[in-house]
N, C-alpha and C positions, 0 to 999 in steps of 0.2 A: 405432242404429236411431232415426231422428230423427220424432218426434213429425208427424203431418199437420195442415196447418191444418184446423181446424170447416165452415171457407166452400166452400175447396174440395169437401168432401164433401157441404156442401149443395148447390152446384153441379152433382156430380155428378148428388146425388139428385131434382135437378131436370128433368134432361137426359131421366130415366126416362119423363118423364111422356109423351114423345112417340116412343117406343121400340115398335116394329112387333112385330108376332105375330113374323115371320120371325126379325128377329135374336133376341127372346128364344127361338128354339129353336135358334139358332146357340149362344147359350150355354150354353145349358144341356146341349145335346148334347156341348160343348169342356168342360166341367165334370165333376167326378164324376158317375159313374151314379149317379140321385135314386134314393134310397130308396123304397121303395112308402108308407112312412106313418115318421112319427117317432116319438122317445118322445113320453109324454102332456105337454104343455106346449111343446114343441118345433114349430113350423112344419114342412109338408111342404114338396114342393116342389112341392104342386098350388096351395096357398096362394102361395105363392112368385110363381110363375106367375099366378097370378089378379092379383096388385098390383100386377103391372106394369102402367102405363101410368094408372094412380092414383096422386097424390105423398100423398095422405094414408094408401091405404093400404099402397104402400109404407113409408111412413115408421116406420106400426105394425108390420110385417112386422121393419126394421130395429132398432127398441126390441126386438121380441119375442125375436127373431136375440142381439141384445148383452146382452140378459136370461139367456136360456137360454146362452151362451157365462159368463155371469158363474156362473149356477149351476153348469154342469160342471167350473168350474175350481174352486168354495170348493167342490167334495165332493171331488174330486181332491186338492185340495188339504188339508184335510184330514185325509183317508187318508192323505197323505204326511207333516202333522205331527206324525201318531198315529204313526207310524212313527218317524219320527225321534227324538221322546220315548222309543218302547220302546226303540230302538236306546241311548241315552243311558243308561238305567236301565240294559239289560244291563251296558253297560259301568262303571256303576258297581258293580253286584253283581258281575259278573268280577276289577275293582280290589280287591273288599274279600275276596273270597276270598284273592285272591293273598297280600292282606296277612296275613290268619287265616293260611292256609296255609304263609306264611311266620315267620309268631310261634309255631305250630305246634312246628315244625322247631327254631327254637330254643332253646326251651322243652324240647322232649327231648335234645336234643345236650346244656344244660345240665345234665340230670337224670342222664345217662349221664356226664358227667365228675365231675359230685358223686358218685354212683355209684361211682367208679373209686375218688374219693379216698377215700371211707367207706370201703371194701373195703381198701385198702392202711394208714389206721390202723387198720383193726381187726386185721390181721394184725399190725402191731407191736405194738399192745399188747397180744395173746395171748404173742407171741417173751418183750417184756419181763415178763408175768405169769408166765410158765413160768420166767424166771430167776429171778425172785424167788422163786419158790416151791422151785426146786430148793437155794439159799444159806440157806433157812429165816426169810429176811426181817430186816429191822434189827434186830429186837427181841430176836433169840437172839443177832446179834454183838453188841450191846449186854453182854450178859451174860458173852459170851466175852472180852470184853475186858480183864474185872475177874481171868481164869482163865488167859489165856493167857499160854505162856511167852515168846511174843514181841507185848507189847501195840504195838507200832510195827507192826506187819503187820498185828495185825489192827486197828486205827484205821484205817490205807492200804484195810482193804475195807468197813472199816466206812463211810468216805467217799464211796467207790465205789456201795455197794450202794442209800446217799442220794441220789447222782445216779440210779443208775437209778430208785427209786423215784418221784423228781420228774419224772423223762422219759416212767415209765409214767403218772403222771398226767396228763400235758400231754399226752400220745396217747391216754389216753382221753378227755380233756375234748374233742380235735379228733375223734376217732370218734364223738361223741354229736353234737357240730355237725355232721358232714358228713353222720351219719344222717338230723337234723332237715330237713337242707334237700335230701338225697334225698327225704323224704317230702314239702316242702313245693314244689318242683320238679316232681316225680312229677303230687302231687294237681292246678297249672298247667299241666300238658302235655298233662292230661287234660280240663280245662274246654275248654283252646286245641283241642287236636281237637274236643273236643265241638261246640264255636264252628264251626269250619271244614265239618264235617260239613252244619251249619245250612247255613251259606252256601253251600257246594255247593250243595244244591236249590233253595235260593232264586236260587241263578245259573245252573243248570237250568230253572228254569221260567222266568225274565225273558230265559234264550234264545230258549224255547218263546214266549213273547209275545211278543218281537222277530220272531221270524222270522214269527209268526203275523201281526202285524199291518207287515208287510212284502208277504207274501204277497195281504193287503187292500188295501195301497194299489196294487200290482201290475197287482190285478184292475180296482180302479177308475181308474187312470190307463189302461191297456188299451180299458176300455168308454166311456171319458170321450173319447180322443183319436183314437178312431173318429168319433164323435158331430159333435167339434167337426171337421173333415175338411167335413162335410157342411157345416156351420151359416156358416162362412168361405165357404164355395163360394156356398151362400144368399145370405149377405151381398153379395158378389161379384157375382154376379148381379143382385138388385136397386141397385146402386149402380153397375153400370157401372166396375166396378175388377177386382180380384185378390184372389185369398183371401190370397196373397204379403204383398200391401199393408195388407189390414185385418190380419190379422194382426201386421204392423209398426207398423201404427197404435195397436192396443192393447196393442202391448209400449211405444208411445214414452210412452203413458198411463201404465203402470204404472210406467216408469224416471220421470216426475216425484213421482209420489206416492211411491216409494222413496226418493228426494231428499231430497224433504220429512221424511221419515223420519228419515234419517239427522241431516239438519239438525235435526230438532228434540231428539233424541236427543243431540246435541252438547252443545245447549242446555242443554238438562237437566243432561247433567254439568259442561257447566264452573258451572252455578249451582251445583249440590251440593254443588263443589268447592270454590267462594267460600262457601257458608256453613257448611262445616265442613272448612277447609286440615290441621287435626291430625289428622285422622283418615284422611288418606293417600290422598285418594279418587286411585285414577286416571284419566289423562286419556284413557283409551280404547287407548294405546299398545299396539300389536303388537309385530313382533320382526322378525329375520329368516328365512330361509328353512325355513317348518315352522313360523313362529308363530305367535302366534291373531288371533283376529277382530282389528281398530284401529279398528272402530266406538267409538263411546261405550258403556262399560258391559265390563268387563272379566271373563272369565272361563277356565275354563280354555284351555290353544293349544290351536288350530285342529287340529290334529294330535291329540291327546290321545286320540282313541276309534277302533275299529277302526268301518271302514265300513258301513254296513248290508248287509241281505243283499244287496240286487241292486248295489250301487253301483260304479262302476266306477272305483277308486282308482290314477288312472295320470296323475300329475305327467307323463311326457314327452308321454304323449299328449295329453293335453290343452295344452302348451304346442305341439308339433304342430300342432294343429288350429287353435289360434289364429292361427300362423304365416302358414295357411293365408285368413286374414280380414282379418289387419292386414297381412301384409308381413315383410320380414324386416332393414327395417331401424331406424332410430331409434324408432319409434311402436312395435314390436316389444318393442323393449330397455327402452324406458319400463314398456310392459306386465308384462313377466316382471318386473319390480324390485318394481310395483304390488302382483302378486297373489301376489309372493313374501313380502311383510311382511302380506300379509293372510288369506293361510291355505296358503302354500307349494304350493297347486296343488290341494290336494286336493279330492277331490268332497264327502265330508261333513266340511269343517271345520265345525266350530259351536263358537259362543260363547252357551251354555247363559243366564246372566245378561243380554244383548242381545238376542239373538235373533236376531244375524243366520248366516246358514250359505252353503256353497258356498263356490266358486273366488273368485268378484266378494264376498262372503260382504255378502249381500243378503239388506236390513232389511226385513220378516221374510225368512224364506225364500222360502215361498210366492208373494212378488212375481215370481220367473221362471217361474211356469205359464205369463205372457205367451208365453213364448218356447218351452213344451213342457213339458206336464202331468207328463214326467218329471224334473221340475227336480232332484230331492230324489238319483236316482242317475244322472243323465246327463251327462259332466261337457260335452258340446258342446253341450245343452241351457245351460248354464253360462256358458259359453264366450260363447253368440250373444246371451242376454243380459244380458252382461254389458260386451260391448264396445257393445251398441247403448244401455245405461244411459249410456256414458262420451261417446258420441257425441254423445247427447242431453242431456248438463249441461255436456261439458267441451270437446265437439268434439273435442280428438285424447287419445290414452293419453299423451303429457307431460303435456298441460295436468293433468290428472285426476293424475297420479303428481307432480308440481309441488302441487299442492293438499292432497295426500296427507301431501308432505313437512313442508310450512308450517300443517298442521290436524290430522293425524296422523287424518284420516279423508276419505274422500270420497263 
C-alpha cells in the first residue's frame, strides 16, 4: 500500500470548492448511511455537508476527520497494548507455575525414593540388631574364647560376629542419613508446593486480567471501527476520493514511520553493539520457521506465548490469505521465507524487549490499526499491512526479504 502524494490530495481538495449541492448528495447517498449526530468531537455529516463547496472549511472538516481518525486508533490501540501486556504477563505466570509445578514433582518423587531407601536400612539394621542380640554380642565370645574347648571355632565367630557388628554400624549410620534427608526432602517438597500453590492463583488471576483486558480491547476496537467506517467515508466525501483510498493513504503513512522505526532501532543496536562487543549484544537475529521477532533488540521467539484470547493463530491461514494478495508465485515464496524467520506466521508473535509483534512483526505493534483496529488478533488485518509496509519501502516481497537477508531486519 503505497503512500499518496500531499499534492494530489490537495488537488483533490481543491476541486471541492466547485462541487454542486447535487453531486454532494450523490455521495453521500453512494456512502454509508450518515449517522444522525457523531460522538462529541467527531464531525457529523451535516457539518460535512455544510463544507462543501468552502476549501477552508473543508480543509478544517479534513484536519477535524484525520484528528478524530488519530484519536480512535491510539485508544483502540491502546486497549490492544493493554492486552497484549496482560496476555504476556499470563504467560509468564503460566511459565512459572509450570516450572514450581514441576520442581514440585520432583522434590517429592526425591523424598519418596529417600523414603524407600531410609525404610529398607532400617529394616537391615533391625535383621542385623536381632542377630547380634540373639549371639549375645562380641563381648561374651570374647570371653568364650579363653573357655572354649575348641578356641579355632570360636575365633571363626568371634571374626564373623565383628563383621556383623561393623555392617550393623554402616546400616545404621545410612539409616540416620537417609532419615535426615527424608526429613530434609520432605520439609523442600513442602515449601515447593507451597510455592506452586502461590503461583496457581497468581496464574489464575493474570488469566482473569488477560482475558479481562482482552475483552476491553474487544469492546473498544468494536466501537472504535464502527466510528472510523463513518469518518473515511467523511473524509471521502469531502475530498472527492474513497474511504478505500484514504484509508490506504494513512496505512502508506504509518508503514513510513514504521520504517523509520525500525531503521532507527537498527541503529541503536549496532551502536550498542560497537560500544560494548564483550557483552554479546545481539544483532537482532531471528531464526527460522517459528522464531522471534529479527528486529533490533532480541527477545524471547515469536512463538513463545500462547495467543491472546480473541487471536486467531493459524499459520496456513494466514499464509492463504496472503496468497491471495501477492500471487502464488516468486513474490509469494520471497514472502513465506520473510515472515517465516520473522515470527513463523503467527498472529501474536512478540518480541517483548523490541516491541515489535504480529506476522510482518511491526515496530510498535499498534502501527497496523492503519490497516484495521484489530491489528493485535487479526492475522489478515496483518497480512494487508504488512504487504502494503513492503510495497511502500521495498516495492516487491524479494526486495524486502533480500534486505532482510543482508540487515537481518527490514
Amino acid at each position: 500500500m503505497r503512500a499518496h502524494d500531499r499534492s494530489g490530495r490537495d488537488r483533490r481538495a481543491s476541486r471541492l470548492a466547485v462541487a454542486t449541492g447535487a453531486s454532494l448528495a450523490l455521495v453521500l447517498t453512494t456512502l454509508v448511511a450518515p449517522s444522525a449526530a457523531s460522538a462529541a468531537g467527531y464531525p457529523t455529516w451535516a457539518q460535512v455537508e455544510a463544507a462543501k463547496g468552502n476549501a477552508a472549511a473543508t480543509q478544517a472538516q479534513v484536519d477535524l476527520i484525520d484528528a478524530s481518525l488519530d484519536s480512535l486508533e491510539k485508544a483502540a490501540s491502546d486497549r490492544s497494548d493493554e492486552a497484549v501486556l496482560a496476555d504476556q504477563a499470563d504467560a509468564a505466570a503460566q511459565s512459572d507455575l509450570a516450572a514450581a509445578s514441576q520442581r514440585a514433582d520432583e522434590l517429592s518423587a526425591d523424598a519418596e525414593r529417600a523414603r524407600a531407601t531410609a525404610d529398607t536400612a532400617e529394616r537391615e539394621a533391625g535383621q542385623l540388631a536381632g542377630s547380634l542380640f540373639r549371639t549375645g554380642g562380641t563381648q561374651t565370645l570374647g570371653t568364650d574364647l579363653f573357655t572354649s574347648p575348641d578356641p579355632g571355632a570360636a575365633l571363626y565367630q568371634l571374626g564373623s560376629l565383628t563383621q556383623l557388628g561393623d555392617r550393623w554400624q554402616t546400616v545404621l549410620a545410612d539409616a540416620t542419613t537417609a532419615s535426615n534427608t527424608v526429613s530434609s526432602l520432605s520439609e523442600q517438597a513442602t515449601t515447593a508446593a507451597d510455592r506452586r500453590d502461590s503461583l496457581a492463583r497468581d496464574a489464575r488471576a493474570a488469566a482473569d486480567q488477560a482475558a479481562a483486558a482482552q475483552a476491553t480491547a474487544d469492546a473498544e476496537v468494536a466501537s472504535a471501527t464502527q466510528r472510523s467506517t463513518d469518518l473515511y467515508a467523511q473524509l471521502a466525501a469531502l475530498k472527492d476520493s474513497t474511504a478505500e483510498l484514504e484509508q490506504q493513504y494513512r496505512a502508506g503513512v504509518a508503514a513510513q514511520q514504521a520504517y523509520a522505526a525500525q531503521e532507527a532501532a537498527a541503529k541503536a543496536q549496532a551502536a550498542a553493539a560497537a560500544r560494548a562487543p564483550s557483552r554479546g549484544g545481539s544483532s537482532g537475529g531471528g531464526g527460522s520457521s517459528g522464531g522471534g521477532a529479527t528486529v533490533p533488540g532480541t527477545g524471547r521467539p515469536g512463538g513463545a506465548t500462547p495467543p491472546p484470547t480473541g487471536a486467531v493463530n493459524d499459520p496456513a491461514g494466514a499464509k492463504a490469505y496472503a496468497a491471495t494478495k501477492v500471487g502464488s508465485g516468486a513474490e509469494y515464496t520471497c514472502l513465506v521465507q520473510l515472515w517465516n524467520k520473522e515470527s513463523g506466521w503467527r498472529t501474536n508473535a512478540t518480541n517483548p524487549s523490541g516491541g515489535a509483534y504480529g506476522i510482518p512483526q511491526a515496530l510498535p505493534g499498534n502501527k497496523m490499526a492503519s490497516s484495521g483496529l484489530d491489528w493485535q488478533t487479526n492475522y489478515r488485518t496483518q497480512v494487508d499491512w504488512g504487504i502494503g509496509y513492503i510495497q511502500g519501502r521495498y516495492g516487491t516481497m524479494c526486495a524486502a526479504w533480500a534486505h532482510s537477508v543482508a540487515n537481518n531486519w527490514y
